[in-house]
N, C-alpha and C positions, 0 to 999 in steps of 0.2 A: 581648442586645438593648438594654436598659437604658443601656449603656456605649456603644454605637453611637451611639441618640439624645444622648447629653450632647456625644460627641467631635461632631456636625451640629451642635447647636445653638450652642455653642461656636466653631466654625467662623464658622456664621452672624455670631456677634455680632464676631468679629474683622473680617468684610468689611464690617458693617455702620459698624463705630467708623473703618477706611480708608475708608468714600463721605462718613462724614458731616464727616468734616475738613475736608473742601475743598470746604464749602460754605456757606448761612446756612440750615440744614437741609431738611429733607424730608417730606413726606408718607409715611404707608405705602404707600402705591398709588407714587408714584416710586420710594419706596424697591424694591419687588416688581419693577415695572419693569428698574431694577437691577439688582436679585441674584438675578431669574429664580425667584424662591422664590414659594410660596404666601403668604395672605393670614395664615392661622392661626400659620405658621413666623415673617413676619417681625413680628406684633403681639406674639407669646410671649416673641421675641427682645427686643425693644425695652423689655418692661417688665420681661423679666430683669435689664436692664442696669442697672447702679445710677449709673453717666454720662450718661444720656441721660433726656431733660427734654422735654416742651411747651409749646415757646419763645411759641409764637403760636397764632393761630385765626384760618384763613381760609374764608371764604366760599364754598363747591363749590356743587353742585349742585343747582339749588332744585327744592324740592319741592313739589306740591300741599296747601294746608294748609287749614283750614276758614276763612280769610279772606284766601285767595286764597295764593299764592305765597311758601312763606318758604324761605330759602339754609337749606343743611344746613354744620352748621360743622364742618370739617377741620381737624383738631393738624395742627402745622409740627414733626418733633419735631428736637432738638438735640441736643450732645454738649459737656460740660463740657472744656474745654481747660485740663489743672491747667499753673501755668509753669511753664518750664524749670527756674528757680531758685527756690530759696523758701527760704534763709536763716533759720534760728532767730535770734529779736531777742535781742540783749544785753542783759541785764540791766540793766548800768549805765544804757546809752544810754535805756533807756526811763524809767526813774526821772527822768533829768534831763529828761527831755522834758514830763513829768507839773509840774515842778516852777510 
């Protein structure tokens, strides 16, 4: 059972790391949207992930508060994009640049 839920979660965080590419991220709630998953599956997933970040805070749904109406704040969450390339620096070159 144990080895079930890891190959799911797993799963999850691979569909989740392909939505959140091609975007300037998401909400849990779009996210859920998306990948048709519960609330609990895709927060668990998100803060499994050691790529993904809460990039922003936006403003949702205001709520009743004891001085009238205050916005309830929503993570935008994101995904570290490591580059293509990333060349170990030369030695040399860095010394002379220091100089």
């Amino acid at each position: 059972m144990t080895q079930y839920i890891k190959y799911r979660s797993g799963h999850l965080m691979k569909e989740l790391r392909l939505i959140m590419r091609s975007g300037d991220g998401l909400t849990e709630v779009q996210l859920q949207e998306v990948t048709g998953r519960g609330h609990s599956s895709v927060r668990a997933a998100l803060r499994a992930m050691p790529d993904t970040y809460i990039d922003r805070w936006t403003p949702g749904i205001k709520q009743q508060g004891k001085t009238g109406p205050t916005p309830k704040w929503v993570a935008v969450w994101d995904i570290v994009m490591p580059p293509e390339d990333a060349p170990k620096p030369d030695v040399e070159q860095v010394m002379e640049s220091l100089k």
